[in-house]
N, C-alpha and C positions, 0 to 999 in steps of 0.2 A: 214583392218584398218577402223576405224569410221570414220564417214563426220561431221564435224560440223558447218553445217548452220546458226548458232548462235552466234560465238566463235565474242568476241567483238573486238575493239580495241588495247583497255587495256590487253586483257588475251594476243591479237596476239605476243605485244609490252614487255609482261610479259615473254612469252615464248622465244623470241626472245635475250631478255639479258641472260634467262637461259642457254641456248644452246650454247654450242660450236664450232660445227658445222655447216655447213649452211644449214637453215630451210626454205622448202617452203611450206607455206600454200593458196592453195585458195578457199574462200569461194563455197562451195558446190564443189568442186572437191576433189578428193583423189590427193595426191603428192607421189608420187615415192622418192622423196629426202629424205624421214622422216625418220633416223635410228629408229630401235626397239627404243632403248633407251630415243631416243627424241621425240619419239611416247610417250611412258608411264610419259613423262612429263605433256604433252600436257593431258592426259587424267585425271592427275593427279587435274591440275591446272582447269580444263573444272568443272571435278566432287567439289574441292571444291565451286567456283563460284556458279553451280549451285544446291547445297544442302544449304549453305548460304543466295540464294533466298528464299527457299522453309520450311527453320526453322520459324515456327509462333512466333510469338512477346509474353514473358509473358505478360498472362494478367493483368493487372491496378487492383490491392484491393482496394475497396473504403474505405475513411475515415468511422472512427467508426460511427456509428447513434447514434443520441442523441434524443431521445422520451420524453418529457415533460405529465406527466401523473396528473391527479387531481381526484380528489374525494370525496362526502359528502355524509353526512347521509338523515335521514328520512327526506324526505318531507309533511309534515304531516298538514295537511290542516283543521283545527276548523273552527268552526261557525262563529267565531271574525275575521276571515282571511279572509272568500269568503262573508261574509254581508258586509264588510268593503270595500271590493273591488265591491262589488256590488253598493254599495252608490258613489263611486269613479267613476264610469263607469254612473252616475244618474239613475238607475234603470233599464239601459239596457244591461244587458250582467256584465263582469266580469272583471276591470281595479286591476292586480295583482303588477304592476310597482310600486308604494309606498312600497308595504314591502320587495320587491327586490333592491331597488336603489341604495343602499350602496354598495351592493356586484356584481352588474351585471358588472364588468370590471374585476373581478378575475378569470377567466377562459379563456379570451379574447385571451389569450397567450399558455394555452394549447394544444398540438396537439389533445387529447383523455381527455374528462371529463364525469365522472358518476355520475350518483344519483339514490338513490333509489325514489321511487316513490310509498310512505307509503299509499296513498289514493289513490284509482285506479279509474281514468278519464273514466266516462262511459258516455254518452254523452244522451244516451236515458235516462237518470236517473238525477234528479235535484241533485245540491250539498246536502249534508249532512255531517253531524256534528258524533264524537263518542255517541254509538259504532261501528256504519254501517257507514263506510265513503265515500265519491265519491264527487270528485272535478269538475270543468268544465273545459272546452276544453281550455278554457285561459290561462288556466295554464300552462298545456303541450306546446302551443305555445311560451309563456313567457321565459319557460327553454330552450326551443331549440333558440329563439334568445341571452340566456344567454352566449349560447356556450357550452352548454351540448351535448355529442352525445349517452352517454351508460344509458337509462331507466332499472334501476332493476324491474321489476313486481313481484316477488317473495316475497310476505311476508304474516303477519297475520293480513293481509284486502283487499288480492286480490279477497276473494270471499266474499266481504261483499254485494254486488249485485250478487251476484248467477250466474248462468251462463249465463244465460242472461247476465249481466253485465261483464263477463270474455270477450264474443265476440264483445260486446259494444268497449268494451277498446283495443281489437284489432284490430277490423275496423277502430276508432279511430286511433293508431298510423301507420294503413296499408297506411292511406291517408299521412304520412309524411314520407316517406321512407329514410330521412337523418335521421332517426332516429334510434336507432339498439333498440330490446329489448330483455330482456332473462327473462325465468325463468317462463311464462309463453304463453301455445302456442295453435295454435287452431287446431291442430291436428298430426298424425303421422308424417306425411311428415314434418308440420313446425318443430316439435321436431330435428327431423331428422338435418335442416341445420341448424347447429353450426354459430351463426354470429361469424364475423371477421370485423376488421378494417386495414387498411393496411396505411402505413403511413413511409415513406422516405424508403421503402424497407425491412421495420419489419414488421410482422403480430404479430397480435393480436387476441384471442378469448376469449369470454367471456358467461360464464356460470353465472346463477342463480338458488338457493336455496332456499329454506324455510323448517323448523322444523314445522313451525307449521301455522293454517290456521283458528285459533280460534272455534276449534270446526266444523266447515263447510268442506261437501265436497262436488264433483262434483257430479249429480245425476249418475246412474248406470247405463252404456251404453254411456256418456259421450263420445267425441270426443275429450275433451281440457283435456292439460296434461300441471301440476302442479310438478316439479321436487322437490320433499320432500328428507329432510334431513335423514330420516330413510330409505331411497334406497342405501344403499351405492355400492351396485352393480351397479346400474346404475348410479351414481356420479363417482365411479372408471373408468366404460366403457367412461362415458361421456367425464372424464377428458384427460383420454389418447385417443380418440377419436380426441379432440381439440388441442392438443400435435401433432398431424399427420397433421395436417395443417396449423399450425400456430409456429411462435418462442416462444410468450409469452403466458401465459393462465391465464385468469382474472376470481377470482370468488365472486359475492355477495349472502351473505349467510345472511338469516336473521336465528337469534340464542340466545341461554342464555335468562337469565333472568331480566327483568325491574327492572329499577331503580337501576343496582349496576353495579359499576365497576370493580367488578373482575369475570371474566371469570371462565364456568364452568368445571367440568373436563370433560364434555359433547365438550365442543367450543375446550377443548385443546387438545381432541384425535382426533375431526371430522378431526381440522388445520392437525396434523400430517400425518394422514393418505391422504388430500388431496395432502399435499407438495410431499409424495413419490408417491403419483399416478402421480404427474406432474404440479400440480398448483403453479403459481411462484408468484402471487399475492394474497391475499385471503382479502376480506372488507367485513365487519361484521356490520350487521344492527341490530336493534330492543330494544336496552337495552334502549333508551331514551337517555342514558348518556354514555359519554367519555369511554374508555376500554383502557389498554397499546396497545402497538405498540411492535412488537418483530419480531425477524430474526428466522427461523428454518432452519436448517442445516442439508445439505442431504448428502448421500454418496458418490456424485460424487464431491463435493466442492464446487455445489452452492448454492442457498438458497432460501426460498420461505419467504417473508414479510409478514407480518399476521397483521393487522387493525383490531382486537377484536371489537369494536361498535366505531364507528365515532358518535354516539348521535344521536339528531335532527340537520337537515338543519332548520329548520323553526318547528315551534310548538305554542299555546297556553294552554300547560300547566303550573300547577302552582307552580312550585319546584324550587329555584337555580340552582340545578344540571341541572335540565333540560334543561334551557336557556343556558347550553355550551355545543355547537358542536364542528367540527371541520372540515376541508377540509387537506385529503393529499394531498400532491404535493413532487412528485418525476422525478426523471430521470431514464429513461432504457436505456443502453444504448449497441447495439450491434458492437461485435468488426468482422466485416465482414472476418478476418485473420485466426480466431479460427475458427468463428461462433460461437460466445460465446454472454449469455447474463447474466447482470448482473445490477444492482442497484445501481446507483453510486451515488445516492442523496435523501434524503427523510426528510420532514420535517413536520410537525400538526400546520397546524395555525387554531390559535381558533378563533370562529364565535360566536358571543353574539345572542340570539332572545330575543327583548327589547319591551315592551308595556308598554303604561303609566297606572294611575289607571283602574281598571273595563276589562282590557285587549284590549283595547282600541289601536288605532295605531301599529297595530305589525310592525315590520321591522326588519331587520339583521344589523349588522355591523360586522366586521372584528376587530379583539380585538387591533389592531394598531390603529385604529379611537373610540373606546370606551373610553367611560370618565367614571371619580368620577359624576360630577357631570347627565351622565344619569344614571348609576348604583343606584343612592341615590333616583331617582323616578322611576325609575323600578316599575311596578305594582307587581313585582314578592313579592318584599319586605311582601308585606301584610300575605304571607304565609313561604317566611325565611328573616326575619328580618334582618340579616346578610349580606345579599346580596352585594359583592361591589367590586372595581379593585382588592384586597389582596383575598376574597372569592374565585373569577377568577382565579388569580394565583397561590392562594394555590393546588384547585382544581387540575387547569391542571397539575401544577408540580406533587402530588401527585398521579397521575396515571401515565402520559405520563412520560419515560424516558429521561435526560436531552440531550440526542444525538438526540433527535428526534427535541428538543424545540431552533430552531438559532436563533428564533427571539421574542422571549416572555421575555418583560421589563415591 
């Protein structure tokens, strides 16, 4: 017979009503009294006790994750923007806060905000203006107190400083490590680690692209690596590469062609093919101006978001169209049950870049704080006369899908 040195109170008191007969137990002794039968009670009642301890507790699914994402276009930095800000700072260094001010609270809320960053901050190198662009370190510090965290490098004016100016721009954001950037790297190894963002227990990765690099490339024997839109082997590897470590995969692509908003059938095969390699985000730079917003549908039944050109964040050029950007702002949001992810909110608010005559004053505004009457001295007027709140609205309506526009009045 078994000893059960354990057998509590309760089971003894438990056993005790069962039994019929008279039962003696004493702790750590064997008893002679115990029939067979009142035996396989007792071991009955023991065993479920102690398997009832010993079953682990389902584990707790956490509520869904709710990821609040944003994103803008070109940061695009003229001569009229960093003299301006040079004069603002009295001749010493680079005060960028005037042509941000209006908008430096709309990210604030964000968990994850991106920008591209059209003029690449090379620090050994003074600013300059198109075609060779390069902004100063101001800037870059400016957007990370903005509440920026994902820097696109990838476009056509990363090598507008040459390589010299590639490694410039990366020691540069090497010194701000809250900072992520993609798309341009300074050698194998950095290619190699895919950033991430990690954030209420969702990962994030984020890739950069470029089609094209205006002509310029690295000298031959180069160490820095530029991920071009015509790799699509290595855009495939890379994309499902980031898919193995992360839930979401974020890609900026600069692409198409300036000044129009319709996408080419260049931008609408690249989109597809990135959606089935695994990309569930895809934001599209370089056109200057607005692109739709559209859903692709994959075979498993989820869907990858595709932002065609978000415009300029900032620009002094001199076109209507040009002065409307735009900033996404959506939700991801994972259901930790499934492990499923999916998009459960997405909206374009449009972003005005306003200068008075001569291009004079540049600044943003958010198209909720836009008026008639700064519309009507827009310095832009002088080149589309037209210019105005209905111009604005047409526009966006005109491209942007009305599922995407909640809040454009």
């Amino acid at each position: 017979m078994k000893i059960y040195p354990k057998l509590t109170a309760a089971v003894v008191a438990l056993v005790l009503c069962c039994c019929t007969s008279c039962l003696f137990v004493r702790v750590g002794e064997e008893s002679s009294s115990v029939s067979t039968g009142e035996s396989s009670v007792v071991e009955t009642i023991v065993s479920v006790a102690e398997s009832s301890e010993s079953v682990p507790s389902e584990p707790e699914i956490p509520e869904p994750a709710v990821i609040r994402i944003k994103a803008v276009g070109d940061n695009l930095i003229h001569s009229s923007i960093y003299e301006q800000a040079n004069q603002r700072a009295g001749g010493n260094g680079y005060d960028y806060d005037y042509a941000y001010e209006n908008v430096k609270d709309m990210f604030a809320d964000a968990d994850i905000a991106s920008i591209n960053q059209e003029s690449i901050i090379a620090p050994m190198y003074e600013p300059s203006t198109y075609p060779m662009f390069n902004a100063s370190p101001e800037l870059g510090d400016l957007m990370l107190e903005l509440g920026f965290d994902v820097f696109n490098l990838a476009n056509n004016h990363c090598l507008d400083k040459g390589e010299s100016g590639v490694f410039s721009s990366l020691d540069y954001w090497a010194e701000r490590p809250e900072a992520v950037t993609t798309g341009v790297y300074r050698n194998e190894a950095d290619y190699e680690n895919i950033r991430t963002i990690t954030t209420k227990d969702v990962t994030f990765s984020f890739i950069g692209i470029t089609e094209l690099t205006n002509g310029l490339y690295l000298p031959e024997g180069s160490e820095a690596i530029i991920l071009m839109g015509s790799e699509e082997d290595k855009i495939e590897a890379r994309i499902k590469a980031a898919k193995e470590i992360s839930d979401v995969c974020v890609v900026n692509i600069h692409w198409g062609n300036e000044y129009t908003h319709t996408p080419t059938d260049r931008q609408r095969y690249l989109a597809q093919k990135m959606s089935e390699w695994g990309a569930d985000i895809i934001i599209g730079h370089h056109p200057h101006v607005i692109q739709p917003i559209e859903y692709i549908d994959r075979a498993d039944r989820s869907r990858t978001l595709v932002a065609y050109s978000l415009g300029n964040f900032i620009s002094a050029q001199d076109r209507g169209a040009r002065m409307i950007g735009g900033m996404l702002d959506l939700d991801v949001t994972k259901n930790f049950e499934t492990d499923s992810i999916s998009i459960t909110r997405c909206e374009f608010v449009p972003i005005i870049t306003h200068y008075d005559r001569g291009f004079a004053n540049n600044r943003l505004y958010p198209f909720s704080e836009y008026t008639e009457e700064l519309a009507a001295a827009h310095g832009v007027r002088a080149y589309t006369p037209e210019f105005s709140m209905d111009y604005i609205r047409q526009t966006v309506q005109s491209v942007i899908d009305e599922e995407f526009l909640v809040q454009l009045s």
